[in-house]
Each structure stands twice: as C-alpha cells, then as structure tokens.
C-alpha positions as CSV (number, residue, x, y, z in Angstrom):
1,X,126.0,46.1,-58.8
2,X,127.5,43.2,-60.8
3,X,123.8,41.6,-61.7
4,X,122.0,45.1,-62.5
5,X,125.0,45.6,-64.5
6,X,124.2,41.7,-66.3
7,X,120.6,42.4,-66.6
8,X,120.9,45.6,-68.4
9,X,123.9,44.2,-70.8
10,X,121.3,41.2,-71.3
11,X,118.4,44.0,-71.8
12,X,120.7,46.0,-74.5
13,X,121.8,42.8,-76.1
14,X,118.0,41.5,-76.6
15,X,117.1,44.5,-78.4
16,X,120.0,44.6,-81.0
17,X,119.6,41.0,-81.5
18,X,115.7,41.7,-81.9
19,X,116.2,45.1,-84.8
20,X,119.0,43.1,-86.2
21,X,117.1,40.3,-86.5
22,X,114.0,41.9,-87.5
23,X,116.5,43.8,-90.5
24,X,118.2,40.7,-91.2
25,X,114.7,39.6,-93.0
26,X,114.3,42.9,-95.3
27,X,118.1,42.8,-96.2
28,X,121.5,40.5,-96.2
29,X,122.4,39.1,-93.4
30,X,125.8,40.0,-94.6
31,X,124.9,43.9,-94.6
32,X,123.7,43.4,-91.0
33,X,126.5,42.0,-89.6
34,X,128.7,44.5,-91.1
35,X,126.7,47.5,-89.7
36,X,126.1,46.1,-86.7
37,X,130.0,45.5,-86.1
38,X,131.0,48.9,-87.5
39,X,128.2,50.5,-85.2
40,X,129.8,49.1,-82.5
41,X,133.2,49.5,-82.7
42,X,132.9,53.4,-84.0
43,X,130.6,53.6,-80.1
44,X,133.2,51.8,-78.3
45,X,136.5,52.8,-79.1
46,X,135.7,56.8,-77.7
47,X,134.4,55.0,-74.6
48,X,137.3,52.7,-74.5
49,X,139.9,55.7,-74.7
50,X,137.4,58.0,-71.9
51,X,137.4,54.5,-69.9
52,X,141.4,53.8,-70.1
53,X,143.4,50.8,-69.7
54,X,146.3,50.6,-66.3
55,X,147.5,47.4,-68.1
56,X,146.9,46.1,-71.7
57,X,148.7,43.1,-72.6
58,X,149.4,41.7,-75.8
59,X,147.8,38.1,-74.4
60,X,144.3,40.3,-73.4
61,X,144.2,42.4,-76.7
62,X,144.8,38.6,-78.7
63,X,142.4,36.9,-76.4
64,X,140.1,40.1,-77.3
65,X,140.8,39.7,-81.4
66,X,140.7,36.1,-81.6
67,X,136.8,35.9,-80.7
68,X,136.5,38.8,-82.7
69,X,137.3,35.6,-85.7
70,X,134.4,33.7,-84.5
71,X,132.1,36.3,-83.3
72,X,132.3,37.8,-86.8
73,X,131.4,34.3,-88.1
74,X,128.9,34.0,-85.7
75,X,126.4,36.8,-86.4
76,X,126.4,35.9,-89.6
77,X,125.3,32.6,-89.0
78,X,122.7,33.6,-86.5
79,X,121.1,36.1,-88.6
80,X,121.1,34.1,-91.9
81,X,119.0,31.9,-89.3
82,X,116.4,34.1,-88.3
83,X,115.9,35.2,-92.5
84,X,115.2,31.8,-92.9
85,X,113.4,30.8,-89.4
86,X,111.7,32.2,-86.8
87,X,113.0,35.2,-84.3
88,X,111.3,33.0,-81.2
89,X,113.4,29.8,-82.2
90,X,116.8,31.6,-82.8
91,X,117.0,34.1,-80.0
92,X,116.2,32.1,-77.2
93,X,118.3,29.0,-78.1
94,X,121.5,31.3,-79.6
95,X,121.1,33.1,-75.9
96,X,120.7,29.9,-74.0
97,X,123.8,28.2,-75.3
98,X,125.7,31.8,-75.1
99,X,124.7,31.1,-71.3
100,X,125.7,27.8,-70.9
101,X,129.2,27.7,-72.3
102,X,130.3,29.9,-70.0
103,X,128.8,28.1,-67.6
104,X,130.4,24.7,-68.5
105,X,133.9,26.5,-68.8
106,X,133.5,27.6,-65.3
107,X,132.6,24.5,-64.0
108,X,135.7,23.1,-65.9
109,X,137.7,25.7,-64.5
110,X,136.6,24.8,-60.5
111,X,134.0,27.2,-60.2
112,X,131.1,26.0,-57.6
113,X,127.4,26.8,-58.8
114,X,124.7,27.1,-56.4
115,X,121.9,24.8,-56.5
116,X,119.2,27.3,-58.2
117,X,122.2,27.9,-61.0
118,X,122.1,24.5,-61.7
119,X,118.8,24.2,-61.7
120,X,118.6,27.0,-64.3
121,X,120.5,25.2,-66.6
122,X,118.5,21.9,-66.3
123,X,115.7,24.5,-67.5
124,X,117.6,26.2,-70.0
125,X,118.5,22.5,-71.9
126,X,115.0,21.4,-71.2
127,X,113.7,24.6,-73.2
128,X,114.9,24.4,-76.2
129,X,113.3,20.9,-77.7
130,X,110.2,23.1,-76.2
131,X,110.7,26.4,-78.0
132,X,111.8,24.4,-81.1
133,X,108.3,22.5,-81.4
134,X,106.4,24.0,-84.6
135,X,103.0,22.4,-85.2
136,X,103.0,21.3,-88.9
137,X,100.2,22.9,-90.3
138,X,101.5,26.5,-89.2
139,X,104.8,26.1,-91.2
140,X,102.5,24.6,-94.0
141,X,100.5,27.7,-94.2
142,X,103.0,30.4,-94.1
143,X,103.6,32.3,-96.9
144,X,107.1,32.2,-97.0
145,X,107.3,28.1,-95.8
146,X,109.2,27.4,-98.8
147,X,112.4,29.7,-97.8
148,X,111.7,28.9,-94.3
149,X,114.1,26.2,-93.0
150,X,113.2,23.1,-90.8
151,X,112.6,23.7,-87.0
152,X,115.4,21.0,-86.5
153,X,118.1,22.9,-88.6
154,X,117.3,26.5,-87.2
155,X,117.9,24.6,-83.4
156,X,121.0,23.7,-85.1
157,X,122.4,26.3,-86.6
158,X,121.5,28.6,-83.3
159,X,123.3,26.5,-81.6
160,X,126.2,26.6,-83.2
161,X,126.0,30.7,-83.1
162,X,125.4,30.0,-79.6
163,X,128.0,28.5,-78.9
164,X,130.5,31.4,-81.2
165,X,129.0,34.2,-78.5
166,X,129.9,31.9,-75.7
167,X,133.1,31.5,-76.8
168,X,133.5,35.5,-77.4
169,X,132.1,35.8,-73.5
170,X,135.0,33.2,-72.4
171,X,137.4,35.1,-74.0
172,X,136.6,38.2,-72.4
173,X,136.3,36.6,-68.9
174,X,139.8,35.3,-69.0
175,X,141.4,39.1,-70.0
176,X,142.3,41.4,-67.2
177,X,140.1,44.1,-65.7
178,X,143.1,45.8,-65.7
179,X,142.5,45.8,-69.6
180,X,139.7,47.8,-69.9
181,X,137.2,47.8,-72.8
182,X,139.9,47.3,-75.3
183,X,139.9,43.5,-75.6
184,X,136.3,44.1,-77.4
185,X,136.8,47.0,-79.1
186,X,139.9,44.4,-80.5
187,X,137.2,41.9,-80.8
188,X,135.1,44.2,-83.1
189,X,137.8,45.8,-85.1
190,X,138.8,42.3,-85.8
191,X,134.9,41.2,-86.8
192,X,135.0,44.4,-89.2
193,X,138.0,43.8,-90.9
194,X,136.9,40.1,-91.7
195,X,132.9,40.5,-92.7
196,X,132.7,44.6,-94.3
197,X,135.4,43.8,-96.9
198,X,133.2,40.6,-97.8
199,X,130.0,42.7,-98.1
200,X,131.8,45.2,-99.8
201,X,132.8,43.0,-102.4
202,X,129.7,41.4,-102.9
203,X,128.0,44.8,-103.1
204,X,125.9,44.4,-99.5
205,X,127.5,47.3,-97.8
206,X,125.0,50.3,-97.5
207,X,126.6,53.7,-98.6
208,X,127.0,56.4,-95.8
C-alpha cells in the first residue's frame, strides 16, 4: 500500500509540476506559485479537518511551517527555471535531487538501502549531465534562444529547487503520523502568506 500510495503522489505531483510549468511560460512565475499554493491549501485544509489529528504538536506544526519558508522559495525558483529553460531539463533534475536528499538524510540517519536503491541513485546522478546535454545548434535556432538560459545554469538552478522540495519531504518525514495532514497544510499556509502578498504587490495576482 505504502508504494501505490508513492507512485500515485509521484503521478499527481508530475502533472501539477507539468501545467504549472507549462503556465509558468504564458505568465509570472510569481502568479503561479501563488495559485498553486493557494489551490492547495484551500483543498487541504477540509481534508485535513475530515482526516483529524490524535496528536499535533507544536514541534510537528513548526517542522510543517518551516519548509513551508523554503518550499515557497522553491517553486518560485523552479518555475522561473522552466520560463527560461526547458520543462525536460528542470523536471527531471528538480525531481531527482527531491529524491535524493531524502535519501542521503536517511542514510545519515542509519537507515540501510538495498542494493537496487543504491543502484537507483548511481542512475539518478548519472542522469542528469545526460538530460542536461543540449546540442548547440538547437538552442541556436530557437526562437526564444535569447531569453533561454544556459543548459549549465537551468541544471543549477533545478538543483537548488531540488534540493528546497527535499528539504520540505525531510521535514514532513520527521513529524508524527499522529499529526495528520496538518504539518502541510502549515507548510502551505506558510508558502501563501510569504509569496501571494509579494504578487499582490507587484500586481501578479489574478483576480477571483
């Protein structure tokens, strides 16, 4: 149950990260991570309450909130990326590195992987110079080469959002089931609260 359950959180995250991505190069990536954010915390916090918590603790709801800081700092970063780069370079690598922090903290933390997981990240590292690789004259024929940014600095930058989801998915492993969904619905109310007054002021927020 725990890996269907995975694979179809990995199946609904790949398709918002594909539309968001795919509206992140018609409008602000600003606007899109505030929408996205908002989306989600008005669907989870009804699903939260129906759900329930036996215990919520201060240190789960802070865990919960403080990726909700980085996480709202992340999306923004990997959706500014995909604007300016390609979806098949930012998606894979963003997700990859999402994986693999995790991963490391584990390992940190005594956790044993199995051969084949270890293998999978050995393929996971080797796959992103791969996906990365753009042949010149493609990028020099594009339309929009000028606004696109270098192969090396969209690896970068997905990287680094990478890395912000990982954190968010650390976070959440350490809270207690006990918790509920509350420790991301604090996550999101915290992402909201940091990027919709930004897009607000800068007059990216869609009206109703």
């Amino acid at each position: 149950m725990t890996v269907l359950l995975a694979l179809l959180g990995a199946l609904f995250i790949g398709i918002s990260d594909f539309l968001g991505g795919v509206a992140s190069q018609q409008r602000s990536a600003l606007t899109v991570s505030a929408v996205l954010q908002l989306a989600g915390l008005v669907t989870l916090t009804p699903i939260a309450a129906v759900v329930g918590a036996h215990d919520l603790t201060a240190h789960d709801a802070g865990l919960g909130a403080l990726s909700g800081l980085v996480t709202s700092v992340a999306f923004l970063g990997f959706f500014t990326a995909i604007a300016h780069g390609r979806i098949g370079i930012v998606l894979p690598v963003s997700a990859a590195f999402a994986a693999l922090l995790p991963a490391a903290a584990g390992l940190a933390g005594g956790n044993n992987l199995s051969a084949l997981a270890i293998g999978g990240i050995g393929c996971a590292l080797l796959a992103i110079p791969l996906v990365a690789y753009e042949a010149e004259d493609a990028a020099a024929v594009s339309e929009d080469a000028a606004e696109r940014w270098p192969a090396g600095r969209q690896v970068l930058i997905s990287m680094l959002c990478g890395a912000g989801f990982g954190i968010y998915l650390v976070c959440i492993g350490h809270t207690s089931t006990r918790s509920g969904l509350w420790p991301t619905v604090a996550n999101l109310a915290v992402a909201v609260a940091v990027t919709i007054p930004i897009a607000y002021h800068r007059g990216l927020m869609p009206t109703p």
